[in-house]
N, CA, C and O atoms as a GROMACS GRO file, in nm:
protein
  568
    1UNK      N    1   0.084  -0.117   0.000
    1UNK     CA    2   0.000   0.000   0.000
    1UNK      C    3   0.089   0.125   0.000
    1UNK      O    4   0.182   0.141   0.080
    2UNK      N    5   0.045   0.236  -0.121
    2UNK     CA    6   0.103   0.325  -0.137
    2UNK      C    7   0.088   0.461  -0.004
    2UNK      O    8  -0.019   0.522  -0.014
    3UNK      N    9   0.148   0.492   0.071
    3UNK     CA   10   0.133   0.555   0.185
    3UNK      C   11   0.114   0.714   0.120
    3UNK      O   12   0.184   0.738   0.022
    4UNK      N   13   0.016   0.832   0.172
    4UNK     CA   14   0.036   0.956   0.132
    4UNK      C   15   0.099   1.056   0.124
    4UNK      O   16   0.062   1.162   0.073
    5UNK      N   17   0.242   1.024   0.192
    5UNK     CA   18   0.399   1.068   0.155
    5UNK      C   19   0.472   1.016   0.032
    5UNK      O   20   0.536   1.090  -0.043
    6UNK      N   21   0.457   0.862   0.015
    6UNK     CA   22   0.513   0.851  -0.126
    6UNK      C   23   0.437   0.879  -0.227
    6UNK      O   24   0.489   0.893  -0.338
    7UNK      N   25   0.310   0.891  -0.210
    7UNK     CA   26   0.221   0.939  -0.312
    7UNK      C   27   0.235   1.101  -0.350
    7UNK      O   28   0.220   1.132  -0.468
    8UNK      N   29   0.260   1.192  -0.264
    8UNK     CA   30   0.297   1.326  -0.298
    8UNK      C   31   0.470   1.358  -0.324
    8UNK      O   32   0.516   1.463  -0.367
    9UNK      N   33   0.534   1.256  -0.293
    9UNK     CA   34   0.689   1.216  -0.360
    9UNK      C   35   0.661   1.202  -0.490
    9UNK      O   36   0.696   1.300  -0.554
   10UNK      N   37   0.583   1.070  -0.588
   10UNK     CA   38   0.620   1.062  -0.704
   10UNK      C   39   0.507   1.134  -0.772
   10UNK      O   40   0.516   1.114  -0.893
   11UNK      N   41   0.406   1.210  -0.743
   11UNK     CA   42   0.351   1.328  -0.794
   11UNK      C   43   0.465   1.435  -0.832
   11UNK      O   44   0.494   1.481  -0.943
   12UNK      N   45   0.537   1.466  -0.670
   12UNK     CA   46   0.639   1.593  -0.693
   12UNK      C   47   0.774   1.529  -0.837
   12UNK      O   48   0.834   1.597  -0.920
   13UNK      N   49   0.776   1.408  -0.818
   13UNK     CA   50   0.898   1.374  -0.918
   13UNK      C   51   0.847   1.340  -1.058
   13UNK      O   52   0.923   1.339  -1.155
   14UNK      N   53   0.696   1.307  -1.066
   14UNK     CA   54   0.647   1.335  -1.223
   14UNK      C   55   0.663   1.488  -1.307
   14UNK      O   56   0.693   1.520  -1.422
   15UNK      N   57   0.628   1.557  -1.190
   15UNK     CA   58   0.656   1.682  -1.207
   15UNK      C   59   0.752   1.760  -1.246
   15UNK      O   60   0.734   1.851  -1.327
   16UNK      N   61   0.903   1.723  -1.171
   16UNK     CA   62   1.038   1.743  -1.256
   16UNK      C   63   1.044   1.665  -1.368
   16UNK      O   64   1.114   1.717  -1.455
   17UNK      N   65   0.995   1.554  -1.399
   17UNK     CA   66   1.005   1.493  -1.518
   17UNK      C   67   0.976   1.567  -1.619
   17UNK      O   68   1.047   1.597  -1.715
   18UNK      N   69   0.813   1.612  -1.582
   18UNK     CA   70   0.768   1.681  -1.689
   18UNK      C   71   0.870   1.819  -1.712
   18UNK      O   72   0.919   1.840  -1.824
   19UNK      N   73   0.894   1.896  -1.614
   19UNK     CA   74   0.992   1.991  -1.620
   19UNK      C   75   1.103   1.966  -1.749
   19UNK      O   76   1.109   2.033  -1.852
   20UNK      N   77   1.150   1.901  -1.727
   20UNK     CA   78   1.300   1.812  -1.763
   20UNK      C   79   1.249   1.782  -1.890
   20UNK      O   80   1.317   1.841  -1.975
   21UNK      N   81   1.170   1.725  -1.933
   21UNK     CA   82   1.126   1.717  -2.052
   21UNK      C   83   1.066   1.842  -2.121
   21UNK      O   84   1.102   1.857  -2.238
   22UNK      N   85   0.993   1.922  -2.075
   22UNK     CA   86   0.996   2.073  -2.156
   22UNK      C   87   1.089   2.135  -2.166
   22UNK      O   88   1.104   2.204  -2.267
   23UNK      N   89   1.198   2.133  -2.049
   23UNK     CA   90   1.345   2.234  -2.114
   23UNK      C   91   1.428   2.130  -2.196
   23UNK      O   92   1.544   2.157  -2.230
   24UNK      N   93   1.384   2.043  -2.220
   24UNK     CA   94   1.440   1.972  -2.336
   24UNK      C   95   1.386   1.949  -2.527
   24UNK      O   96   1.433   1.934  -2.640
   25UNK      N   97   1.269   1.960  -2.457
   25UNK     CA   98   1.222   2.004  -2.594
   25UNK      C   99   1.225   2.139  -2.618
   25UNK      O  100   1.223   2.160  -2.739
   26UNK      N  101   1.230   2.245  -2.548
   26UNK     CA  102   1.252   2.364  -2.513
   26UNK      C  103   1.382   2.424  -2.637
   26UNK      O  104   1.378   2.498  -2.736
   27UNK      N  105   1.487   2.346  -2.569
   27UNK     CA  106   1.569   2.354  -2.606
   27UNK      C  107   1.616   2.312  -2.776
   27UNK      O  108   1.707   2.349  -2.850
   28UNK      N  109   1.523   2.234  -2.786
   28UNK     CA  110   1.544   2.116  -2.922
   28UNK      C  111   1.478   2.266  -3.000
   28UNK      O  112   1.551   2.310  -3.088
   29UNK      N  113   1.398   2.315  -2.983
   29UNK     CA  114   1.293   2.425  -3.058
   29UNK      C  115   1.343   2.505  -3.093
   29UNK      O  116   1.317   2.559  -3.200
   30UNK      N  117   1.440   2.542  -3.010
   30UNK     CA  118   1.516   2.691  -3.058
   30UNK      C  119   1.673   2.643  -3.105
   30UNK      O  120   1.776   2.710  -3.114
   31UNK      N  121   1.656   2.540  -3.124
   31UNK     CA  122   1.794   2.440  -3.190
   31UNK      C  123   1.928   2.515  -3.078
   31UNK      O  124   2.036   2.566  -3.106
   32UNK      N  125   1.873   2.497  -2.973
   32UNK     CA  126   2.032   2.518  -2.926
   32UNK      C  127   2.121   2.437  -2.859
   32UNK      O  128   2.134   2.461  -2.739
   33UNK      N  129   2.165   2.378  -2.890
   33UNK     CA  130   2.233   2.208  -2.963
   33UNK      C  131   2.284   2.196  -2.776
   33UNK      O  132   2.240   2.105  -2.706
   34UNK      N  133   2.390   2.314  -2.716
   34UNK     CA  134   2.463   2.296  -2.546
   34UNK      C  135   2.320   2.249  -2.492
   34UNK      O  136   2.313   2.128  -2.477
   35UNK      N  137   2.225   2.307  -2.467
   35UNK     CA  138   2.120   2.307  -2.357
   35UNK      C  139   2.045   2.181  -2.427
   35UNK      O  140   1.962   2.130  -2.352
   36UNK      N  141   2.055   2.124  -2.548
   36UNK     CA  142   1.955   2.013  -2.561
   36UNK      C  143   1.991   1.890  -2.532
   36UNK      O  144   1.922   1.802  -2.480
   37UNK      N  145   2.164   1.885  -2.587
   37UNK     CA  146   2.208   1.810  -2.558
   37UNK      C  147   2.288   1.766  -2.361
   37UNK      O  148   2.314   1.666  -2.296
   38UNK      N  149   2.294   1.899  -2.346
   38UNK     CA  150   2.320   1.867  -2.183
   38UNK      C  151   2.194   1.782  -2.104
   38UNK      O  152   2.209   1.743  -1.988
   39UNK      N  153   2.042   1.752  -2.194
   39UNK     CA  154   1.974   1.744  -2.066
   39UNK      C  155   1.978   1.557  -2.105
   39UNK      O  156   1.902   1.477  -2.050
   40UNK      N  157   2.080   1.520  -2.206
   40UNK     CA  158   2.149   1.352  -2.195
   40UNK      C  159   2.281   1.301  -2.116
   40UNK      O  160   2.388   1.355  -2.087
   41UNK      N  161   2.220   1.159  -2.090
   41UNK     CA  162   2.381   1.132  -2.055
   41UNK      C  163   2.470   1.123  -2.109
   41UNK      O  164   2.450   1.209  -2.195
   42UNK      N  165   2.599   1.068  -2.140
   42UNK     CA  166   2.676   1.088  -2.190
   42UNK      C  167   2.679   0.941  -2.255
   42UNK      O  168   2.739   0.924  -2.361
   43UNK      N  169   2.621   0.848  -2.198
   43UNK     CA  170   2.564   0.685  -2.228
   43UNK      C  171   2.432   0.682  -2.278
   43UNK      O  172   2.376   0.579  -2.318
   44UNK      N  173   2.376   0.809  -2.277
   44UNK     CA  174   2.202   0.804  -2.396
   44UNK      C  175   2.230   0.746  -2.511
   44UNK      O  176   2.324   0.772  -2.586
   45UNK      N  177   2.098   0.624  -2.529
   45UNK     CA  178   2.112   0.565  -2.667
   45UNK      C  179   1.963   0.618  -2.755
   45UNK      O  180   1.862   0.646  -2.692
   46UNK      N  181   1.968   0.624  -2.878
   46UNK     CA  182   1.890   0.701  -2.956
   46UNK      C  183   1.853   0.591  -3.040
   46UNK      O  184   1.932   0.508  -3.085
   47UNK      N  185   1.712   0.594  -3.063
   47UNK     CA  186   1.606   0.554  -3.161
   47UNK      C  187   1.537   0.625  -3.280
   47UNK      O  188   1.423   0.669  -3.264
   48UNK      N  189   1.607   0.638  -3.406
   48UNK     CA  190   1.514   0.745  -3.504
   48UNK      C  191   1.502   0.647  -3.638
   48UNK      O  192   1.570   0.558  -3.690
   49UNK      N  193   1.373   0.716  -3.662
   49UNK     CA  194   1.311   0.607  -3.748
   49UNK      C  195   1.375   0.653  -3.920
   49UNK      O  196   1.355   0.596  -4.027
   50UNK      N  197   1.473   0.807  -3.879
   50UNK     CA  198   1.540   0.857  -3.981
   50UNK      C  199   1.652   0.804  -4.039
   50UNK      O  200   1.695   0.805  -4.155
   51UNK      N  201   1.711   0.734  -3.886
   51UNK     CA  202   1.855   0.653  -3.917
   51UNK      C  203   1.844   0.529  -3.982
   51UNK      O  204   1.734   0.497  -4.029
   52UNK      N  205   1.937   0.459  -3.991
   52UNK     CA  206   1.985   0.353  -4.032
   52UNK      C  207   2.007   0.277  -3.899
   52UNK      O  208   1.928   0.185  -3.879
   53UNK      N  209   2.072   0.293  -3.833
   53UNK     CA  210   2.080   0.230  -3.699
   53UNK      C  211   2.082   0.315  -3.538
   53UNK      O  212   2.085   0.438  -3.532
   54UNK      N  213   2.078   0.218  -3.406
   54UNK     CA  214   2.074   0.263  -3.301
   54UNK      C  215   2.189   0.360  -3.278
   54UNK      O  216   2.298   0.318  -3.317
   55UNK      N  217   2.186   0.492  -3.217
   55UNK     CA  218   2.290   0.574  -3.228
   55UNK      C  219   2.312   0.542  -2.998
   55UNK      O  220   2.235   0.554  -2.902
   56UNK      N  221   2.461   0.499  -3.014
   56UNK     CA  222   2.503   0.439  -2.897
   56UNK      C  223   2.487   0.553  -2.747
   56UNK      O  224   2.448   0.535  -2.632
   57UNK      N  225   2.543   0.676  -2.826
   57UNK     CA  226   2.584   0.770  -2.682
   57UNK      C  227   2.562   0.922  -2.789
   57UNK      O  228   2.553   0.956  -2.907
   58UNK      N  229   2.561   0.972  -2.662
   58UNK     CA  230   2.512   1.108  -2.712
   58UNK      C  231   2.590   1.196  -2.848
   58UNK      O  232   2.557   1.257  -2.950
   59UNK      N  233   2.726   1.154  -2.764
   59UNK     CA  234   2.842   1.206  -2.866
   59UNK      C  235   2.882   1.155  -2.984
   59UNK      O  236   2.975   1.187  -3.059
   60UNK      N  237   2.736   1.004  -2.994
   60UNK     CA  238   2.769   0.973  -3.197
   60UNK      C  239   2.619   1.098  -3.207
   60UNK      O  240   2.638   1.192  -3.283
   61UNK      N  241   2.512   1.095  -3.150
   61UNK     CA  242   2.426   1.148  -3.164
   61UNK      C  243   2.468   1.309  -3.221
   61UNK      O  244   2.421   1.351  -3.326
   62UNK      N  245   2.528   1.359  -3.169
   62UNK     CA  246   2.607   1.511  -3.154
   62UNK      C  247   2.696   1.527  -3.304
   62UNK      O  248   2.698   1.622  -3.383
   63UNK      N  249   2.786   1.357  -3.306
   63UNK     CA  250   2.814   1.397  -3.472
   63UNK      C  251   2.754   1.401  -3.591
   63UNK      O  252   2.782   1.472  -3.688
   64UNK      N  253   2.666   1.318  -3.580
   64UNK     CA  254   2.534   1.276  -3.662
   64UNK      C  255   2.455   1.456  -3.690
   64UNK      O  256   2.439   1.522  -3.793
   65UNK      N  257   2.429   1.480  -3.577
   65UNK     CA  258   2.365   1.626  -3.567
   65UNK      C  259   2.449   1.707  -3.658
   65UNK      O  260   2.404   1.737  -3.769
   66UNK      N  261   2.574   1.747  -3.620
   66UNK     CA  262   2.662   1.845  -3.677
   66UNK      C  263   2.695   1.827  -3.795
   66UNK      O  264   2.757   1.914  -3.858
   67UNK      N  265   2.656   1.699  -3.853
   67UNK     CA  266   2.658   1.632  -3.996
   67UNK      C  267   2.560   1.656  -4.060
   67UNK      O  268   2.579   1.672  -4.181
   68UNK      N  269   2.443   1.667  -4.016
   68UNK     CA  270   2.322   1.718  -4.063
   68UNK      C  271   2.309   1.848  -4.091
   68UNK      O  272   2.232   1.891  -4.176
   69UNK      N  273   2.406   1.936  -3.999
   69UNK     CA  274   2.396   2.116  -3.978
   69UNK      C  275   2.464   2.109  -4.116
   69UNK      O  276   2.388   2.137  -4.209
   70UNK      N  277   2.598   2.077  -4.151
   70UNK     CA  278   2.714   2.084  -4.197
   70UNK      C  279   2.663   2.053  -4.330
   70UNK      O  280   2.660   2.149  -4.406
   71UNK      N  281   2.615   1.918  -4.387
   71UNK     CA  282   2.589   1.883  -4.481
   71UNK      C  283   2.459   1.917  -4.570
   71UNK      O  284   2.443   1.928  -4.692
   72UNK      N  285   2.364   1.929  -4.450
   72UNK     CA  286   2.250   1.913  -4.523
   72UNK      C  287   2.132   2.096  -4.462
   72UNK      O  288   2.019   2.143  -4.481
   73UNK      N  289   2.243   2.127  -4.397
   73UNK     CA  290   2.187   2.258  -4.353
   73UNK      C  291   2.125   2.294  -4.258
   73UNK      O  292   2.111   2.413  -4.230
   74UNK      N  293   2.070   2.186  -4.184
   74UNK     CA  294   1.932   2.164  -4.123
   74UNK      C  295   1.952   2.217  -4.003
   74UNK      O  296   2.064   2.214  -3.952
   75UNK      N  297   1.865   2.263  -3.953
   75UNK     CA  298   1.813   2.361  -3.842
   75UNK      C  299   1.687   2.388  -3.786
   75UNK      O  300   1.606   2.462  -3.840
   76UNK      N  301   1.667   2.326  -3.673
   76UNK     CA  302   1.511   2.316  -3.614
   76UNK      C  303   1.452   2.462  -3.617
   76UNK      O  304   1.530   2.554  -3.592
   77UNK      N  305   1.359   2.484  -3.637
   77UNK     CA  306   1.264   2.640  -3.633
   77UNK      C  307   1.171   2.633  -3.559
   77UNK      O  308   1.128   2.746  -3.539
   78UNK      N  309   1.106   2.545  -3.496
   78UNK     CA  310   1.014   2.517  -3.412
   78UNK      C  311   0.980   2.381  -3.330
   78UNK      O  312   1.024   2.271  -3.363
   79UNK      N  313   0.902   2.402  -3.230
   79UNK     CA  314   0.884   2.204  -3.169
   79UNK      C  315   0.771   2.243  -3.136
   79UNK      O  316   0.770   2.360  -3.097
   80UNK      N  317   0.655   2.180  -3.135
   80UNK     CA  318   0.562   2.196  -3.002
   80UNK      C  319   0.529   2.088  -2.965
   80UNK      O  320   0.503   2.009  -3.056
   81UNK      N  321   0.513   2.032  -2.805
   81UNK     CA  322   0.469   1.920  -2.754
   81UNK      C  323   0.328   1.926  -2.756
   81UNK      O  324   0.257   2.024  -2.735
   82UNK      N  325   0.298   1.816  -2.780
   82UNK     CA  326   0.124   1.753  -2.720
   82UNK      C  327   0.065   1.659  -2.653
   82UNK      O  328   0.042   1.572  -2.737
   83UNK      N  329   0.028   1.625  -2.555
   83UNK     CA  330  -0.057   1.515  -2.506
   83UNK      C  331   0.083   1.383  -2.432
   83UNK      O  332   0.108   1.262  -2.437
   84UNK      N  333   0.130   1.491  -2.379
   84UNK     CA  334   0.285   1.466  -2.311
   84UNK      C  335   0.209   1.406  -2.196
   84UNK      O  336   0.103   1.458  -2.161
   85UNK      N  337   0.267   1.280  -2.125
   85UNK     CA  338   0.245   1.183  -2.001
   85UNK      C  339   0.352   1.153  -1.927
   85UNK      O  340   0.458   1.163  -1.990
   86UNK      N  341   0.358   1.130  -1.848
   86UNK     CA  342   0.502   1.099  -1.778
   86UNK      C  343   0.424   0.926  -1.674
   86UNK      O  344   0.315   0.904  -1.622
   87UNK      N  345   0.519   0.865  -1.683
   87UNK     CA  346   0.495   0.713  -1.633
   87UNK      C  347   0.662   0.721  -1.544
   87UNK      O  348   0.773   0.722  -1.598
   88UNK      N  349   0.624   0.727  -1.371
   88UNK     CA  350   0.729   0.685  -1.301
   88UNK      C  351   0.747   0.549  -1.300
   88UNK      O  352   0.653   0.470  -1.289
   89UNK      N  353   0.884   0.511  -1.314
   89UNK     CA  354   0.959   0.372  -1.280
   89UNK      C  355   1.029   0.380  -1.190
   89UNK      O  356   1.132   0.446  -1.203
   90UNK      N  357   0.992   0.296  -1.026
   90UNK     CA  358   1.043   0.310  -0.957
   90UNK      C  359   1.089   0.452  -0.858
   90UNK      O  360   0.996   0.532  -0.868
   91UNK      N  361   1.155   0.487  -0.803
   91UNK     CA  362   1.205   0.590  -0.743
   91UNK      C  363   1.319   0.695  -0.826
   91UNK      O  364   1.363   0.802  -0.783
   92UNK      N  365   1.346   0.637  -0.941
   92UNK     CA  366   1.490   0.713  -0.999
   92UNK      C  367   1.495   0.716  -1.152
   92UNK      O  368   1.587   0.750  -1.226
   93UNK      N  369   1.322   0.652  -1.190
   93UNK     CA  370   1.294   0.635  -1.351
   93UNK      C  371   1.199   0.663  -1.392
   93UNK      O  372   1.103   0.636  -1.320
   94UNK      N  373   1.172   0.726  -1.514
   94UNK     CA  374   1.047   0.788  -1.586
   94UNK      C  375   1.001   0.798  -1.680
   94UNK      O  376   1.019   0.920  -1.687
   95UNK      N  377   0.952   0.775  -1.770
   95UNK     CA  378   0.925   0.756  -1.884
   95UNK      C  379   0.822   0.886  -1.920
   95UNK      O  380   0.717   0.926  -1.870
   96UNK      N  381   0.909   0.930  -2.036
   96UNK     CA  382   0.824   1.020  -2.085
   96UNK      C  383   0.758   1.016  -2.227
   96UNK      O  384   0.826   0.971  -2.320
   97UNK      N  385   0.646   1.056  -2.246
   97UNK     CA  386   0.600   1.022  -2.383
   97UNK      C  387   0.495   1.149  -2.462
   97UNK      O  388   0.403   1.202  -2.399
   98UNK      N  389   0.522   1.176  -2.578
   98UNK     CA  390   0.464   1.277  -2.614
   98UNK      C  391   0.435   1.273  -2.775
   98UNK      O  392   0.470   1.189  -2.858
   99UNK      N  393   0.368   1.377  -2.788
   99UNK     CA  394   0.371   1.395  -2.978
   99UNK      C  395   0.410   1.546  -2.988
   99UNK      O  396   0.372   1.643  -2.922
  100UNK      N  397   0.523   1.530  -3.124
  100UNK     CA  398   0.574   1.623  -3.135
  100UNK      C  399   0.496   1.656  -3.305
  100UNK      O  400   0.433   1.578  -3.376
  101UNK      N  401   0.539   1.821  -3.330
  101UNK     CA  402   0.529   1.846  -3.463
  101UNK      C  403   0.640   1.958  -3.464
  101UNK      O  404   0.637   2.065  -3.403
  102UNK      N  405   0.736   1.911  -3.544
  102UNK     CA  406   0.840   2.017  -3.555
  102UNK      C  407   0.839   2.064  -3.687
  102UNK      O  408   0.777   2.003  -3.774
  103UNK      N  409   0.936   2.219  -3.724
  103UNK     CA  410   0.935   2.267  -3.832
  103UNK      C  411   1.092   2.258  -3.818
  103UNK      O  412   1.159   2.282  -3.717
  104UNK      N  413   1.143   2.211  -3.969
  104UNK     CA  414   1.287   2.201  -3.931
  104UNK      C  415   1.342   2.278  -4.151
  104UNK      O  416   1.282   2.296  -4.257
  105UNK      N  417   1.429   2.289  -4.118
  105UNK     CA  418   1.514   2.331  -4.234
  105UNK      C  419   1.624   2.232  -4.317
  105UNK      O  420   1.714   2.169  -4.263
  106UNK      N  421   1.598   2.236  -4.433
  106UNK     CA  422   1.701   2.135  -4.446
  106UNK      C  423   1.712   2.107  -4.603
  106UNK      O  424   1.620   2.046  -4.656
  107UNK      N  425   1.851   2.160  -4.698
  107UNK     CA  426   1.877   2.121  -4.805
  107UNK      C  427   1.754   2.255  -4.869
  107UNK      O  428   1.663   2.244  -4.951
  108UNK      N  429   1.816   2.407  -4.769
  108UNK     CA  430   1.670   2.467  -4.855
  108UNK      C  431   1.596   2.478  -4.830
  108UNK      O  432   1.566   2.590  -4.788
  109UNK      N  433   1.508   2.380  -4.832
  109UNK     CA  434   1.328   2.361  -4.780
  109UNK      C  435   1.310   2.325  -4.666
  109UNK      O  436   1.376   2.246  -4.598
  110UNK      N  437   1.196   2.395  -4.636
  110UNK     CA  438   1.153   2.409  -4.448
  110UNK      C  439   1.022   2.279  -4.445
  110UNK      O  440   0.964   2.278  -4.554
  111UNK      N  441   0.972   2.186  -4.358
  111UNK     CA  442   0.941   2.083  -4.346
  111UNK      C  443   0.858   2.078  -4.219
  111UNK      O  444   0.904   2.128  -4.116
  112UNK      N  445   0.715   2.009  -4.221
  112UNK     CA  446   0.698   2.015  -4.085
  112UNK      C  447   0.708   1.855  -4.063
  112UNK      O  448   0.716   1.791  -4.168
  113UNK      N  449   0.708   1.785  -3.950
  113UNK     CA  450   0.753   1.655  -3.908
  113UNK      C  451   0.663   1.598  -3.810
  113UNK      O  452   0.695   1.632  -3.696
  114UNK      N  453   0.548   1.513  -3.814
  114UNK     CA  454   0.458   1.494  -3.695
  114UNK      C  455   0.550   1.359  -3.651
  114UNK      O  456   0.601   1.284  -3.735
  115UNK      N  457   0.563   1.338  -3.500
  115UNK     CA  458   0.608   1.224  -3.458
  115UNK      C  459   0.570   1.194  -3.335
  115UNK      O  460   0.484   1.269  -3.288
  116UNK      N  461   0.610   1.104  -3.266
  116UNK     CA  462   0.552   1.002  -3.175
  116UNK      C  463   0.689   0.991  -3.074
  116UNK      O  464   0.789   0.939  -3.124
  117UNK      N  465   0.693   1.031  -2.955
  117UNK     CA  466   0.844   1.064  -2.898
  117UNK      C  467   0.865   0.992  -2.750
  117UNK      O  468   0.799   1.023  -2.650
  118UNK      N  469   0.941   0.916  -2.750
  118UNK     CA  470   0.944   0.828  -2.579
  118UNK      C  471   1.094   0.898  -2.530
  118UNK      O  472   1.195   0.887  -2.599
  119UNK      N  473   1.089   0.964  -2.407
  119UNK     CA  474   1.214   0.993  -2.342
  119UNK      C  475   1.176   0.909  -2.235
  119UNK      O  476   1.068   0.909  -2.177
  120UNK      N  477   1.320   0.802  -2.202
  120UNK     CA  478   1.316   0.762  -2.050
  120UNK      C  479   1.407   0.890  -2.057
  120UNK      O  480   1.460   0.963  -2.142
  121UNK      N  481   1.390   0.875  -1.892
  121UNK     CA  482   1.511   0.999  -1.770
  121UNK      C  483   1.504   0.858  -1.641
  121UNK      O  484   1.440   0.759  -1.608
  122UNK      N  485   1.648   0.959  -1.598
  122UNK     CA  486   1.704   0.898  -1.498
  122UNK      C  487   1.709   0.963  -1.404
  122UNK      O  488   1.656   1.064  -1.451
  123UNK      N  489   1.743   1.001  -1.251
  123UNK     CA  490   1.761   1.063  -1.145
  123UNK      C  491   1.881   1.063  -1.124
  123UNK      O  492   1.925   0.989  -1.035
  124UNK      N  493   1.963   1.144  -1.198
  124UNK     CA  494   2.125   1.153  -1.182
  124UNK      C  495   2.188   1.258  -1.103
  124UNK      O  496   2.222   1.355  -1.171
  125UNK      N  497   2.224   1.269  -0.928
  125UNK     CA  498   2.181   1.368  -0.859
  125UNK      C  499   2.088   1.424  -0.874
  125UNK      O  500   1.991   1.360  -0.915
  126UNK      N  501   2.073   1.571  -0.848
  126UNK     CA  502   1.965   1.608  -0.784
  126UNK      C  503   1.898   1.671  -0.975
  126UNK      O  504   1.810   1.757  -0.981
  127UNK      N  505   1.966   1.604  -1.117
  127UNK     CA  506   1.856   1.639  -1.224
  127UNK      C  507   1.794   1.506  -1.243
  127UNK      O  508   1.823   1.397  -1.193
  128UNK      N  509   1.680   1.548  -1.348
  128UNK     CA  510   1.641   1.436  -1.450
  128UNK      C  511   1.716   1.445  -1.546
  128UNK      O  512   1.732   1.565  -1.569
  129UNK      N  513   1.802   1.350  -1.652
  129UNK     CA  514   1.859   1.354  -1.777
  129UNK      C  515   1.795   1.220  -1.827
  129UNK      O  516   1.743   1.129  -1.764
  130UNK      N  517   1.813   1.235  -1.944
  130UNK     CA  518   1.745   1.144  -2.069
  130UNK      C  519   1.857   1.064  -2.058
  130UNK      O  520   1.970   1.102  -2.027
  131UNK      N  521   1.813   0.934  -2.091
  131UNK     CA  522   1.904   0.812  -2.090
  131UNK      C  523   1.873   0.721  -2.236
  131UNK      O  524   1.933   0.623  -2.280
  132UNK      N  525   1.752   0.799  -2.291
  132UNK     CA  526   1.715   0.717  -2.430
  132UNK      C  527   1.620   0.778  -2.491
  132UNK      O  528   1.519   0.825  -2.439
  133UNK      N  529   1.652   0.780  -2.608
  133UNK     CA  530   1.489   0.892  -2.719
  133UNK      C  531   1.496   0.776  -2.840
  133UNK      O  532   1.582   0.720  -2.909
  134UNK      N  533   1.319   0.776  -2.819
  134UNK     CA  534   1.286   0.674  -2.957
  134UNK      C  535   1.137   0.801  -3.042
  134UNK      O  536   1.029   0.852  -3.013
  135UNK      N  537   1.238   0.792  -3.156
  135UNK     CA  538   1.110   0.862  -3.246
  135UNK      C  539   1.034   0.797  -3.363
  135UNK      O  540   1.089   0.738  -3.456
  136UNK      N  541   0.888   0.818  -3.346
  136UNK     CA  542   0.855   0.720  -3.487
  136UNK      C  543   0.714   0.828  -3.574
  136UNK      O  544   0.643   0.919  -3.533
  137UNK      N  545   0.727   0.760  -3.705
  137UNK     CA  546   0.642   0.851  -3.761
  137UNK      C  547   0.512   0.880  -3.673
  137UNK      O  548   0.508   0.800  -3.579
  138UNK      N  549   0.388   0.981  -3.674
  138UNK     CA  550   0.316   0.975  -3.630
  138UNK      C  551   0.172   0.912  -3.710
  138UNK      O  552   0.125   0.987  -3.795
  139UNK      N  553   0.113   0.801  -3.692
  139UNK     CA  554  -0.013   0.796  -3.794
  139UNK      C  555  -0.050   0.867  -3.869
  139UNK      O  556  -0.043   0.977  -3.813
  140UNK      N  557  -0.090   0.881  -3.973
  140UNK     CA  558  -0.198   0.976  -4.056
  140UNK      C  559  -0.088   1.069  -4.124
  140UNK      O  560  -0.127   1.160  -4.196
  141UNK      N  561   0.068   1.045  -4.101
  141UNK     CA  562   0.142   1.192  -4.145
  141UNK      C  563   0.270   1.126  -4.183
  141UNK      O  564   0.368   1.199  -4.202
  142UNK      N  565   0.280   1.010  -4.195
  142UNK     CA  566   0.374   0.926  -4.317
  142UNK      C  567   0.432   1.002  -4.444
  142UNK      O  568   0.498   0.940  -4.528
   0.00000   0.00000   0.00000
């Protein structure tokens, strides 16, 4: 039986989740690559339904990115979240889940992107950081 101290504990810690996850998409919106990428570990593994394969740690993620800036131009212009949930695991895990629609730049032409977005986070001292992002198309926008 859940007692009404741990029940206003993982209320208060859904809550930084959700936090933690808006200054991260926050950040993704106004493409500012330090603050988006600081809110991963340095062991975050990545899921995109854009790649070819699982991207291991942040810092293939980061080259991949700067490869994209570099090569193909691309530059986020907007994010907005929707119908964002947060699911605690345990005392120190969280799962976050949302739908995104971003406007991004790239090769030229500006693009909007509907998708389907899972962040776990972890309790790494006193932040939440992302430990894994899986993105997939969103229905209806293939």
């Amino acid at each position: 039986m859940i007692d009404r101290a741990e029940e206003t504990a993982v209320a208060s810690d859904a809550e930084e989740v959700l936090a933690a996850a808006r200054d991260l998409v926050t950040a993704f919106a106004r493409h500012d690559t330090a603050a988006y990428f600081d809110a991963f570990t340095a062991d975050a593994t990545f899921i995109f339904h854009t790649t070819d394969a699982r991207l291991g740690s942040r810092a293939e993620y980061e080259r991949l990115w700067e490869r994209w800036e570099t090569e193909d131009g691309f530059r986020v212009l907007s994010c907005r979240s929707r119908n964002g949930e947060v699911r605690m695991v345990g005392r120190d895990g969280a799962v976050f889940s949302h739908d995104v629609e971003t406007n991004v730049a790239a090769q030229g032409e500006t693009s909007t992107v509907f998708e389907r977005e899972t962040i776990v986070f972890e309790r790494v001292g006193p932040r939440w950081l992302a430990v894994h992002e899986h993105l997939s198309p969103a229905p209806g926008h293939r």
